[in-house]
C-alpha positions, 0 to 999 in steps of 0.5 A: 459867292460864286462868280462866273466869267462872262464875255465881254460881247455876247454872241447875239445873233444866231440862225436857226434851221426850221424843218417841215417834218416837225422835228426841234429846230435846229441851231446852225450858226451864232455869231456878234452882229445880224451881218456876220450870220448873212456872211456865214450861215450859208457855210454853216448850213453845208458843215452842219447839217447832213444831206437828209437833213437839208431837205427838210429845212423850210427856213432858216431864221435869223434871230436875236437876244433880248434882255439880260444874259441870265433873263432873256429870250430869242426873238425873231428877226427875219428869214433867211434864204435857204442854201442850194448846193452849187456844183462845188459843195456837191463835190465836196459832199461826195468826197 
């Protein structure tokens, strides 16, 4: 029999990019807990998605693991706000 190693905390939480033009979601973020994606999402959606990318996000959903790791699914929690660039992340961008 084989054995796999599991982690000890599953990654539960994770966020989600949804676009407008119907294209597959897109996963942008996972994490522990619903408030380390709020803390980190937002870093993530500049770092993972291109800039024609980010404009075809509607929303970003936060979503959560239930039921077993091998017999589970992804529900839904909330939306997120979706990210506008501030003056340094278009700095950073253009570099």
């Amino acid at each position: 029999m084989k054995q796999y190693q599991t982690e000890a905390k599953p990654q539960s939480w994770r966020a989600v990019a949804v676009f407008d033009d119907g294209r597959y979601d897109q996963l942008i973020y996972l994490h522990r807990s619903s408030s380390q994606i709020r803390a980190g999402y937002r870093q993530a959606f500049f770092e993972v998605l291109d800039e024609e990318e980010r404009s075809h996000v509607k929303t970003i959903a936060m979503e959560h693991w239930q039921g077993a790791a091998d017999a589970g699914r992804w529900e839904h929690h909330t939306n997120l706000t979706v990210p506008v660039a501030s003056g340094m992340e278009k700095l950073v961008a253009v570099a």
